[in-house]
Backbone as CSV, one residue per row, in Angstrom:
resi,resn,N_x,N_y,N_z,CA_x,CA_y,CA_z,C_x,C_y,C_z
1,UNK,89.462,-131.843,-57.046,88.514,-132.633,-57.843,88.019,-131.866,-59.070
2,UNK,87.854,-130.343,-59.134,87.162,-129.740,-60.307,88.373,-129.852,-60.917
3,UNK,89.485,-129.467,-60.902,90.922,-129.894,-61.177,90.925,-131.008,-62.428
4,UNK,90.714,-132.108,-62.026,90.817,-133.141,-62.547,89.424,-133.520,-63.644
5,UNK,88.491,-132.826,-62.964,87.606,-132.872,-64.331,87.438,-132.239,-65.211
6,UNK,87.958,-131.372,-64.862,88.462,-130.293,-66.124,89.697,-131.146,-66.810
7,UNK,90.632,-131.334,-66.452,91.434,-132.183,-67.368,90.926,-132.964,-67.829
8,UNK,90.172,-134.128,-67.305,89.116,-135.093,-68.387,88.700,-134.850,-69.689
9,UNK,88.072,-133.612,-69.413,87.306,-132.646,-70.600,88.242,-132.341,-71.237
10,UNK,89.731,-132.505,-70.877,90.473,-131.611,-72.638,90.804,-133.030,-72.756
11,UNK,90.670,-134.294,-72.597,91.483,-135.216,-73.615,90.835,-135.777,-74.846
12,UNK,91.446,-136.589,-75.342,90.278,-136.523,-76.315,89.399,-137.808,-76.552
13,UNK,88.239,-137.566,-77.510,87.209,-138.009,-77.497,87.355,-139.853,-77.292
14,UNK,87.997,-140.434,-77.693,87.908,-141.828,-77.063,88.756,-142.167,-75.780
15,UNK,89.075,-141.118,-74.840,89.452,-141.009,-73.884,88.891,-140.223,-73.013
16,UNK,88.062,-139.436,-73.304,87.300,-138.807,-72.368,86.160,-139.139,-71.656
17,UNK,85.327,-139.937,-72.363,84.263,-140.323,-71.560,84.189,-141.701,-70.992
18,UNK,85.339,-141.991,-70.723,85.800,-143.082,-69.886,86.386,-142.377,-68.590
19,UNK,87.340,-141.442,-68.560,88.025,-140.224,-67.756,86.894,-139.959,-66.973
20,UNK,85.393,-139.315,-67.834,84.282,-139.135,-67.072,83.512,-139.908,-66.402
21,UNK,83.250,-141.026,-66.865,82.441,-141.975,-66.245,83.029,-142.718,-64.937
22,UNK,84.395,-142.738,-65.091,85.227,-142.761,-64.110,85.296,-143.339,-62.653
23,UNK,84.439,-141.842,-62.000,83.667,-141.628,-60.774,82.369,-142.310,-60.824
24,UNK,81.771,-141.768,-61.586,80.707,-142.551,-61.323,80.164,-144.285,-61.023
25,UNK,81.150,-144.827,-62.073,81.577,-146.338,-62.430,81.778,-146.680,-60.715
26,UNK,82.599,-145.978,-59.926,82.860,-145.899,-58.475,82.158,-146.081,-57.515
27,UNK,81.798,-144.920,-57.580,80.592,-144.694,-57.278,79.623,-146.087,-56.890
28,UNK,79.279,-146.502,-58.041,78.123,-147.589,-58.400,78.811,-148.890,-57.615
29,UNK,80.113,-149.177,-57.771,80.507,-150.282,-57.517,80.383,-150.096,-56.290
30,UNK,80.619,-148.992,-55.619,80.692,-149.156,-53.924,79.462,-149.252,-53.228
31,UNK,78.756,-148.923,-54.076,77.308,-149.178,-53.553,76.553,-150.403,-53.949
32,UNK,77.249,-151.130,-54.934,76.401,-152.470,-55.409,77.538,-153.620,-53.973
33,UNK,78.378,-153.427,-54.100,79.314,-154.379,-52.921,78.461,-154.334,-51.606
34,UNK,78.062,-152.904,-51.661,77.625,-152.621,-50.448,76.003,-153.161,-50.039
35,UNK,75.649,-153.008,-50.976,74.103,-153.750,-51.443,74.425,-155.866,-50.947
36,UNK,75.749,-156.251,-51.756,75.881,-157.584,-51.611,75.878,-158.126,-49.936
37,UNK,76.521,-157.225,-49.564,77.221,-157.567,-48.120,75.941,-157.647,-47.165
38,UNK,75.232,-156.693,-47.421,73.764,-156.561,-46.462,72.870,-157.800,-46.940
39,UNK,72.767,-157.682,-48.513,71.757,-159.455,-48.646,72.525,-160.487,-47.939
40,UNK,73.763,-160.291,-48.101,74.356,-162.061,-47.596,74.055,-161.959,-46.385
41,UNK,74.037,-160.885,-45.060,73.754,-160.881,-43.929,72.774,-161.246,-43.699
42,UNK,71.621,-160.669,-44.348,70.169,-160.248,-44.207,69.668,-162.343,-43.972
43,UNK,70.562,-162.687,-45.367,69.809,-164.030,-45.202,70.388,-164.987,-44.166
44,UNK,71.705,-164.691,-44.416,72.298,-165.877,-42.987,71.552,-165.728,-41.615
45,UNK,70.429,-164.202,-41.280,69.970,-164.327,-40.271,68.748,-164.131,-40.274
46,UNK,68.121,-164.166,-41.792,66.540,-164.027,-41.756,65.789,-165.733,-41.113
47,UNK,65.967,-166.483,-41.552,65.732,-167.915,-40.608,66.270,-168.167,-39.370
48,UNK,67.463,-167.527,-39.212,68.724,-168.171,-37.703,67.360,-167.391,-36.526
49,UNK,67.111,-165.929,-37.277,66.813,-164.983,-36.405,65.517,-164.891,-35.977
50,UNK,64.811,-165.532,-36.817,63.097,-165.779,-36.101,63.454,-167.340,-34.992
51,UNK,64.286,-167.975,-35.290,64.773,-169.244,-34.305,64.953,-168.502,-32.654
52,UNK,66.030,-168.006,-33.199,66.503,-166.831,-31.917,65.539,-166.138,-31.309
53,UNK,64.820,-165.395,-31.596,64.630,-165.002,-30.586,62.528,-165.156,-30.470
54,UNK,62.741,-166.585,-31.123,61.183,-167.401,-30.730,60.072,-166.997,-31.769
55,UNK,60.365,-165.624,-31.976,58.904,-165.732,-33.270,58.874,-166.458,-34.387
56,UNK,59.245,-167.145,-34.183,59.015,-168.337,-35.293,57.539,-169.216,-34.944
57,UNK,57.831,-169.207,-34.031,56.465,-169.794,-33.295,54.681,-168.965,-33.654
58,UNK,55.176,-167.702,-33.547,54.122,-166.766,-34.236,53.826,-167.214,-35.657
59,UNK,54.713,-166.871,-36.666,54.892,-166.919,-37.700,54.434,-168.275,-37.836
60,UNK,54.407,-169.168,-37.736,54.398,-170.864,-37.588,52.458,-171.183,-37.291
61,UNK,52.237,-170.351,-36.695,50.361,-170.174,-36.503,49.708,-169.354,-37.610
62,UNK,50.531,-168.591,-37.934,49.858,-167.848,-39.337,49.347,-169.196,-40.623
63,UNK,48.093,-168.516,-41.218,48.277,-169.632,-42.338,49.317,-169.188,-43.285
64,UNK,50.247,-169.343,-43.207,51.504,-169.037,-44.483,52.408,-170.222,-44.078
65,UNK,52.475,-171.014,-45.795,53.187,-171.923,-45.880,54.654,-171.394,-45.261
66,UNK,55.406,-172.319,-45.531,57.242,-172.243,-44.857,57.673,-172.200,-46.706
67,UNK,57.119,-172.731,-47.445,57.528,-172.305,-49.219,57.789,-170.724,-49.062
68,UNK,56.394,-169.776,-48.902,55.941,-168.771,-49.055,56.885,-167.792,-48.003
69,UNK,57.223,-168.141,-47.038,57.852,-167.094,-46.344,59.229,-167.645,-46.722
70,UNK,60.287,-168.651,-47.115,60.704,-168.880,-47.713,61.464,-167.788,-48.752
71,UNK,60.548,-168.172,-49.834,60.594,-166.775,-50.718,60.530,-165.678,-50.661
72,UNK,59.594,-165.447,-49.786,59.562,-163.958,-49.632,60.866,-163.436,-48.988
73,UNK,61.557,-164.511,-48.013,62.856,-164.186,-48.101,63.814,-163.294,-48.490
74,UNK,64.005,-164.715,-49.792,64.893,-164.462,-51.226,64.608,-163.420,-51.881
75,UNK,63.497,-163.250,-52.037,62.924,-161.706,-52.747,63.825,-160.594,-52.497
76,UNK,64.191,-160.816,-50.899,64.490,-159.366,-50.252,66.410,-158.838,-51.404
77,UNK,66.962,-159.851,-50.953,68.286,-159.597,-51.885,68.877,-159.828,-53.270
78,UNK,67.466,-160.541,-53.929,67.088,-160.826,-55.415,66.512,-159.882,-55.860
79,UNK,64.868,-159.312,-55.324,64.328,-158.604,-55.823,64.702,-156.636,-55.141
80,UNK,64.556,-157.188,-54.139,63.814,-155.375,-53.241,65.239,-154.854,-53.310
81,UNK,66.328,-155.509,-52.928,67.032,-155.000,-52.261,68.120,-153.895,-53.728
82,UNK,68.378,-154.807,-55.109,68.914,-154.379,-56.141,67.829,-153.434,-56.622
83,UNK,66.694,-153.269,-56.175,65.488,-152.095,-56.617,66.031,-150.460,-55.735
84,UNK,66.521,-150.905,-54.560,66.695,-150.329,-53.725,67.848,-149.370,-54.117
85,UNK,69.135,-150.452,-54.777,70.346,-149.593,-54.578,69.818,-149.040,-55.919
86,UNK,69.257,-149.638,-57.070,69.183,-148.864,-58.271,68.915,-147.455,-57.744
87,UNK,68.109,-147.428,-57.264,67.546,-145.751,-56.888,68.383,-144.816,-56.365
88,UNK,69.019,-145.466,-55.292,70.046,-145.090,-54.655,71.406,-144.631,-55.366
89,UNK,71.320,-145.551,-56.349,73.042,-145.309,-57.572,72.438,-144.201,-57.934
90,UNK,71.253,-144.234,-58.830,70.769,-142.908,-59.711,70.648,-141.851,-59.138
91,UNK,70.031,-141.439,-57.900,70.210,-140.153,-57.259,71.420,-139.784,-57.135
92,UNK,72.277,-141.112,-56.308,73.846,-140.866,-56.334,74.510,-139.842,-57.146
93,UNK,74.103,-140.345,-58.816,74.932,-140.150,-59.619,74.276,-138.859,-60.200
94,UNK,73.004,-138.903,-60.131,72.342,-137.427,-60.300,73.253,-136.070,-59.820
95,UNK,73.188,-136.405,-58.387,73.811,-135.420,-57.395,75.426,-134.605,-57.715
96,UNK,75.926,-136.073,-58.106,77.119,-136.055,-58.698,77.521,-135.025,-59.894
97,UNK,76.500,-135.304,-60.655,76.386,-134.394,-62.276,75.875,-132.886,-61.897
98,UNK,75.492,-132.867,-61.203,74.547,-131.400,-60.202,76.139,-130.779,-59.701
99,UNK,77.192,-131.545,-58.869,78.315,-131.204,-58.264,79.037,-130.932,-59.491
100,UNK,79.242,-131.369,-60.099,80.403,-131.487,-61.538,79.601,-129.958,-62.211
101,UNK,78.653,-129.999,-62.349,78.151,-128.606,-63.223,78.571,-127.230,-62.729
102,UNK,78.355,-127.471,-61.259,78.575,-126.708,-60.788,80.254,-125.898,-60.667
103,UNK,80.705,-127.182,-60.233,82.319,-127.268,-60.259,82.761,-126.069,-61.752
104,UNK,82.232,-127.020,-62.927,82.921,-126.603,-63.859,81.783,-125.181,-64.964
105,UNK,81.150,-124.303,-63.728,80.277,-123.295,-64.596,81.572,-122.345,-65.355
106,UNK,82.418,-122.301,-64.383,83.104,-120.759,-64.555,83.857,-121.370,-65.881
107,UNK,84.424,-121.887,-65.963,85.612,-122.582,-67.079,84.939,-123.042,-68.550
108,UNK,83.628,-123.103,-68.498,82.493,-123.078,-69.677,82.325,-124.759,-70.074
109,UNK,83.015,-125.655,-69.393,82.622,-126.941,-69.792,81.715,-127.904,-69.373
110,UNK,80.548,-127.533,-68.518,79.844,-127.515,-67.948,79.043,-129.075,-68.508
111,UNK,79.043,-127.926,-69.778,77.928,-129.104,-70.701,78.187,-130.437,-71.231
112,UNK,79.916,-130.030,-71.368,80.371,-131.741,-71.676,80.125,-132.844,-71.127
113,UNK,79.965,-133.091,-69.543,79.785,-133.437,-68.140,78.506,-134.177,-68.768
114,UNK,77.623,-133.010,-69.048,76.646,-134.363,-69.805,76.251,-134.314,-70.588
115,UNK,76.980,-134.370,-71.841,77.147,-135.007,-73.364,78.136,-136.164,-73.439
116,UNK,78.745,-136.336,-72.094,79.492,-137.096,-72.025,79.446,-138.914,-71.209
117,UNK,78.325,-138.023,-70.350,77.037,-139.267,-69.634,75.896,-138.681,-69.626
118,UNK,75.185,-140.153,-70.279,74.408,-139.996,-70.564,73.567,-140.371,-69.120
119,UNK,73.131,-139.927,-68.452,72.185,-140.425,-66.723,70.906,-141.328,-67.062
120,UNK,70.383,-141.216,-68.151,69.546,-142.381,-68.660,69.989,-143.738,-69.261
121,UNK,70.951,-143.477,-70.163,71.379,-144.825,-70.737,72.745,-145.197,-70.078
122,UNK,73.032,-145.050,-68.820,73.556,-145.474,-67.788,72.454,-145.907,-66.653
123,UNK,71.537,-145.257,-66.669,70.548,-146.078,-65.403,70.276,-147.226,-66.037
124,UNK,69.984,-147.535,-67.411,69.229,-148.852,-67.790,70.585,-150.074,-67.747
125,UNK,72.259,-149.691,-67.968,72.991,-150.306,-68.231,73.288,-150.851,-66.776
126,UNK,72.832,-149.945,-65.902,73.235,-150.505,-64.210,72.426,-151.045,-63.775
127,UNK,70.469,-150.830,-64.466,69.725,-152.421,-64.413,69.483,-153.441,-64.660
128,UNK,69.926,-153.291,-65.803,70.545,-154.673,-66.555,71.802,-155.435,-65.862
129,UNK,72.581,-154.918,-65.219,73.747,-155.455,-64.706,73.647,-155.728,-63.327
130,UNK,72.375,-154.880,-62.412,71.718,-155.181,-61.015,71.410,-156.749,-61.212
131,UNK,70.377,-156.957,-62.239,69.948,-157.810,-62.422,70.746,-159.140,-62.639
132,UNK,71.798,-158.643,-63.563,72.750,-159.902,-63.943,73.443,-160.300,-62.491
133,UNK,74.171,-159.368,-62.001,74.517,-159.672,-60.481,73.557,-160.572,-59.777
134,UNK,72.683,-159.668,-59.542,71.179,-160.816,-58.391,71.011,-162.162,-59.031
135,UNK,71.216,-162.509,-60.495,70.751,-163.987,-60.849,72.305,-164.885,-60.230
136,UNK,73.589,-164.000,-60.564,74.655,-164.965,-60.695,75.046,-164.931,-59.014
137,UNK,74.328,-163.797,-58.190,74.905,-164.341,-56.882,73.196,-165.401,-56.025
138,UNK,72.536,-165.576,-56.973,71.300,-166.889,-55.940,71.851,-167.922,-55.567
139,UNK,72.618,-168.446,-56.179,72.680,-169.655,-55.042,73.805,-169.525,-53.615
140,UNK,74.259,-168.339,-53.995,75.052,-167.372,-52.751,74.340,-167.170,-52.182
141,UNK,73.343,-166.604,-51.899,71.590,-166.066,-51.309,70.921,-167.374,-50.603
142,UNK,71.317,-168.539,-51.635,70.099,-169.700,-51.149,71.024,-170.327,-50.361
143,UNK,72.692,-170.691,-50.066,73.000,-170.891,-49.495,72.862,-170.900,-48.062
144,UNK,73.192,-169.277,-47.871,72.855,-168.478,-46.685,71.700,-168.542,-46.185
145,UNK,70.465,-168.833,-46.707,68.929,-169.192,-46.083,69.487,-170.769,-45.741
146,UNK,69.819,-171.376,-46.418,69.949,-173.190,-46.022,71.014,-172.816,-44.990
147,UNK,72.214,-172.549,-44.238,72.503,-172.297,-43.159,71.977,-171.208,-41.768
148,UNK,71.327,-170.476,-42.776,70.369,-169.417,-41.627,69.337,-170.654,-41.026
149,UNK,68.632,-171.365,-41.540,67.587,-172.405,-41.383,68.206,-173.616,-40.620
150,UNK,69.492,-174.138,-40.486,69.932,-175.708,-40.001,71.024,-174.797,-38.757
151,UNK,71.775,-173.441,-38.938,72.929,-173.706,-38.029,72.439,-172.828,-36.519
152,UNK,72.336,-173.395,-35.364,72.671,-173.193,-34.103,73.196,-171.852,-33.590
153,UNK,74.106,-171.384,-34.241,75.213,-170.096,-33.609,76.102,-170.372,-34.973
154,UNK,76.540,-168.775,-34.800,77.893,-168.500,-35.698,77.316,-168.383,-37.195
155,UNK,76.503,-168.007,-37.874,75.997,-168.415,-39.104,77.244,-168.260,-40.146
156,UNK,77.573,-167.298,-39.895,78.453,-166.409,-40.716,79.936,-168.025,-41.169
157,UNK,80.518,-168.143,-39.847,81.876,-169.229,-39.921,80.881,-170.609,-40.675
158,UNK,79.480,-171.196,-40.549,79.539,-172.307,-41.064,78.766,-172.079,-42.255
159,UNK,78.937,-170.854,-42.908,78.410,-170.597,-44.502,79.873,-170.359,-44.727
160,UNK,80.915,-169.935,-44.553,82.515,-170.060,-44.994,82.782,-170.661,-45.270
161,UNK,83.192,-171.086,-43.535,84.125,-172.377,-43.351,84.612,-174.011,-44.124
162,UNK,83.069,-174.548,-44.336,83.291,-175.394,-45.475,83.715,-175.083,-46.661
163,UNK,83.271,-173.820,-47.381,84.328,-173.694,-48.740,85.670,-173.588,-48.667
164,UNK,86.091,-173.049,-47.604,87.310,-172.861,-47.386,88.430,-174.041,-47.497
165,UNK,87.227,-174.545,-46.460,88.558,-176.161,-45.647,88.275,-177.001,-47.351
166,UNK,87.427,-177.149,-47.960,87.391,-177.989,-49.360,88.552,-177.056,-50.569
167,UNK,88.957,-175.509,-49.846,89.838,-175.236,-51.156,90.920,-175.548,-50.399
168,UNK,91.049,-175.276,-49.207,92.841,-175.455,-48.531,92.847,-176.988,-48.790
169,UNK,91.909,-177.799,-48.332,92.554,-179.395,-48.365,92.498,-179.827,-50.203
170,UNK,92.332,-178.993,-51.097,92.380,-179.134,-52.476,94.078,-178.730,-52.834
171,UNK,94.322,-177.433,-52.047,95.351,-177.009,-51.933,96.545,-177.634,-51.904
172,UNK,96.325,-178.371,-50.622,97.555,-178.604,-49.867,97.582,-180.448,-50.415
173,UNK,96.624,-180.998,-50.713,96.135,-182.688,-51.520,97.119,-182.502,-53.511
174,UNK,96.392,-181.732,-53.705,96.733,-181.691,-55.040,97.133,-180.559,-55.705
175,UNK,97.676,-179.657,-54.969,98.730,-178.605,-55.260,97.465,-177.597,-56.440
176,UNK,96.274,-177.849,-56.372,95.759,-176.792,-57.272,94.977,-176.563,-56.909
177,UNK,94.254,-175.307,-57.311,93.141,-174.024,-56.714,91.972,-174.305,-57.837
178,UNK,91.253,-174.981,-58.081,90.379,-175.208,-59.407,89.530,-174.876,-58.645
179,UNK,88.755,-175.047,-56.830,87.885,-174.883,-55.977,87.912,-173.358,-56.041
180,UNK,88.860,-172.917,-55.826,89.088,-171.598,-55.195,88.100,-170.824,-57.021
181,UNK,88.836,-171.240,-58.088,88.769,-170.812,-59.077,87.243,-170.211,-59.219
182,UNK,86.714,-171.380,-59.066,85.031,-171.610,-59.385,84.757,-170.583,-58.052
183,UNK,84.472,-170.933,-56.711,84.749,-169.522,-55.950,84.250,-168.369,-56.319
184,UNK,85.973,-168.072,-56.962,85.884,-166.953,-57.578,85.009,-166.125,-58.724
185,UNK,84.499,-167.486,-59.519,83.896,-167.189,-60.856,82.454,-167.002,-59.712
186,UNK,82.643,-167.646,-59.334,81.148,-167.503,-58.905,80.788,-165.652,-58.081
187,UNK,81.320,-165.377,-57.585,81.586,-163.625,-57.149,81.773,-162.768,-58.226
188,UNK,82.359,-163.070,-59.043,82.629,-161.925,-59.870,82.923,-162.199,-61.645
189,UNK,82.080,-163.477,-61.507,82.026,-163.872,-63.043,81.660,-163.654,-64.168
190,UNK,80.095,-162.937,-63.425,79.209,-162.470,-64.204,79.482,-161.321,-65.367
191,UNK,80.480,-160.613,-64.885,81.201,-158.978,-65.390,81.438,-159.673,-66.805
192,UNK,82.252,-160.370,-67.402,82.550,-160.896,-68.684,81.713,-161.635,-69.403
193,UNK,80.606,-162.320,-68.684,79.490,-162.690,-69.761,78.488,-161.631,-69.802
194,UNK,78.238,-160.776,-68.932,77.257,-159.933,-68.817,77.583,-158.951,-69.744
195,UNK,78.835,-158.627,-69.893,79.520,-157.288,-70.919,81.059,-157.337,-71.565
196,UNK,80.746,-156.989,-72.440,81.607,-156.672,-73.207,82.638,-155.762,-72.877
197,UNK,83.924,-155.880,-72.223,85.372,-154.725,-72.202,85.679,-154.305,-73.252
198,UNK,85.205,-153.259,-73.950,86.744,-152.600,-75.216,87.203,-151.089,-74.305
199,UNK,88.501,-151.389,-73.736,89.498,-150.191,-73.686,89.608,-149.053,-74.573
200,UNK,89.971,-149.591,-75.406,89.830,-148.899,-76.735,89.101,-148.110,-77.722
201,UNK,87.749,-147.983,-77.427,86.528,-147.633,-77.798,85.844,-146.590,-76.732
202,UNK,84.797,-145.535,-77.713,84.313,-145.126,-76.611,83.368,-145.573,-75.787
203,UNK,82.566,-146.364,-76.042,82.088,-147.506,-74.953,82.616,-147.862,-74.246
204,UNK,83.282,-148.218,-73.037,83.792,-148.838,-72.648,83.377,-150.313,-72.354
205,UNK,81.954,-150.435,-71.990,80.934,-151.640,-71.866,80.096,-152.044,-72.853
206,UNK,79.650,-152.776,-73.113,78.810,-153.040,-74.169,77.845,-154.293,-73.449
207,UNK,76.740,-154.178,-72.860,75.994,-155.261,-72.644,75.762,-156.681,-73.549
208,UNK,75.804,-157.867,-73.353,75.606,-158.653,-74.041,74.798,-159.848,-72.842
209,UNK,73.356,-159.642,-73.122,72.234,-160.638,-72.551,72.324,-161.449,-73.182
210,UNK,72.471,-162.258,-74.255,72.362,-163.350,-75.060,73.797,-164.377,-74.501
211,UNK,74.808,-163.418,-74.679,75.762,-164.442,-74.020,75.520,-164.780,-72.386
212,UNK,75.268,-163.825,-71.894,74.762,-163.993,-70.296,73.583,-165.157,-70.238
213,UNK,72.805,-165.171,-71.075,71.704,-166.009,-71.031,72.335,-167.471,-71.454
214,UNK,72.897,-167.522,-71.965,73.096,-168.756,-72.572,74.279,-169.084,-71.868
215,UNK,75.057,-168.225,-70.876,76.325,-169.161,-69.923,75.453,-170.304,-68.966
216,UNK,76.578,-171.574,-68.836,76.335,-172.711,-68.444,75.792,-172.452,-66.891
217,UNK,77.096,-171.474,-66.454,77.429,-171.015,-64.885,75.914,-170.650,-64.555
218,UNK,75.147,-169.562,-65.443,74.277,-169.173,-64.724,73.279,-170.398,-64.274
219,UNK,72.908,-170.467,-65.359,71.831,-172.038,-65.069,72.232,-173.017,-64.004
220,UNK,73.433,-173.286,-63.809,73.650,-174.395,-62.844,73.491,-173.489,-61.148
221,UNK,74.520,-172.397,-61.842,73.786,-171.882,-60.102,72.322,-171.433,-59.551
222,UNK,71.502,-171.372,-60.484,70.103,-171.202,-60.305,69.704,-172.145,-59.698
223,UNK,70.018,-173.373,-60.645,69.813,-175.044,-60.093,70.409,-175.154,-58.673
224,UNK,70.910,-174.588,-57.943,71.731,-174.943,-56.980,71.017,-174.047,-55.754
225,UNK,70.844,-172.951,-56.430,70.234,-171.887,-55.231,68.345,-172.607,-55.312
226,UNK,67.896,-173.165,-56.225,66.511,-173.835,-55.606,66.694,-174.734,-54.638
227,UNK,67.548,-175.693,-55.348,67.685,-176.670,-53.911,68.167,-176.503,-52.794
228,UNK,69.019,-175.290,-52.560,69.414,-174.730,-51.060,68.144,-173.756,-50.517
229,UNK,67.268,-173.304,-51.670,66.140,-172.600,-51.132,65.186,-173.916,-50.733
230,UNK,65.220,-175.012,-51.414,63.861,-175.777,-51.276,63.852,-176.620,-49.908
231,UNK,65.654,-176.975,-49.472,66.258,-178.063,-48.315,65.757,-176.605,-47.152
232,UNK,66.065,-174.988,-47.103,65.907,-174.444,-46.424,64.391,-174.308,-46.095
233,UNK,63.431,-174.425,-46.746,62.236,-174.614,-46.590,61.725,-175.723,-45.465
234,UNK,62.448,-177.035,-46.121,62.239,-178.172,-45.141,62.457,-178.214,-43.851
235,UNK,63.790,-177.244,-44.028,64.423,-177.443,-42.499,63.513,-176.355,-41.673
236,UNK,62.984,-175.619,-42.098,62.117,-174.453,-41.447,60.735,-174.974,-40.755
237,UNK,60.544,-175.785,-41.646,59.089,-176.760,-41.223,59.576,-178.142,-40.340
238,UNK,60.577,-178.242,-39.737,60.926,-179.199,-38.800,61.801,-178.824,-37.551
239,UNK,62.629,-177.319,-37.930,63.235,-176.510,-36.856,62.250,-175.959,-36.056
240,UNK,62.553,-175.984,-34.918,61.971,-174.986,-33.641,62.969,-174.142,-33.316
241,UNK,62.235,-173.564,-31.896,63.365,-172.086,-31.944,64.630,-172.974,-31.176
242,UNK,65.696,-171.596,-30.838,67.232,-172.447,-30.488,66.667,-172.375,-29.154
């Protein structure tokens, strides 16, 4: 590994701090996936799971609306939870630059490592992009509360299962994936309105909020994750435990 970052460091300048950022870019992604996977859990069983195993009934005597706990919910993989990994990436990547210095004292390139990332104007570019993530995956989030709240057992197969059987019988009906498509945009869409790709440049990213703000996608899935948050509300105030 010091190996290879030392080679980084001799290429040249619109190739190098892409070479460098590299790892880190890695880094981040494995920990923001990893961040996704725990909200989608968290919610398919934050409603199933006060059902299960009866405190709902507690919770249900408190004066707190079913709106209010509701939300406070959603908070957890909208708000707390992308607060959470932010911190988590940045020490990450702290640690990382601490390892790399070290790696590369003897060989004198030490300092490139960070002239080359910047650990501040990379923390703000990975909150800005926490953020863009958490808006474009809510109605992924509100989903998972509207089946945590209505399904019996299995949460996990009947938050799937229906997208699925609507792309295979799209599939196999009319020979095209336009379901699957949207799907897809919807997981990992955000990356191209949220930022700018130049290969070519030493940027490699370039944030762009204005285009992010103004995509159609986001707004409609917002629209979509209230009403799976607002139907999950209802169903909370008429469910008892299983």
């Amino acid at each position: 590994m010091p190996e290879l970052r030392r080679n980084a460091l001799l290429l040249d300048p619109a190739h190098q701090q892409a070479a460098i950022e590299r790892p880190y870019d890695i880094a981040a992604m494995m920990l923001i996936f990893t961040a996704f996977i725990v909200g989608l859990f968290y919610c398919l069983d934050a409603l199933h799971g006060e059902r299960r195993d009866r405190s709902i009934l507690f919770w249900k005597s408190l004066p707190v609306s079913d709106l209010t706990t509701a939300l406070s919910k959603a908070t957890i993989p909208l708000v707390v939870l992308p607060l959470v990994i932010f911190a988590i990436i940045v020490v990450t990547q702290f640690v990382m630059l601490l390892i790399s210095t070290v790696a590369l004292l003897k060989s004198g390139l030490a300092g490139t490592t960070w002239a080359n990332f910047n650990l501040f104007k990379q923390s703000l570019i990975l909150l800005y992009g926490l953020i863009a993530i958490a808006l474009w995956h809510a109605p992924i989030y509100g989903w998972a509360l509207l089946v945590s709240g209505w399904a019996r057992r299995a949460t996990f197969l009947w938050a799937v299962l229906p997208w699925l059987a609507i792309g295979f019988f799209e599939k196999i009906t009319f020979g095209t994936s336009h379901f699957g498509s949207m799907l897809k945009d919807r997981l990992m869409g955000f990356a191209p309105q949220a930022f700018a790709f130049h290969t070519h440049t030493v940027d490699s990213a370039i944030v762009t909020p204005a285009r992010y703000l103004s995509t159609p996608g986001l707004w409609i899935g917002l629209a979509f994750a209230v009403v799976f948050i607002v139907a999950a509300v209802r169903l909370r105030r008429y469910r008892g435990p299983i």
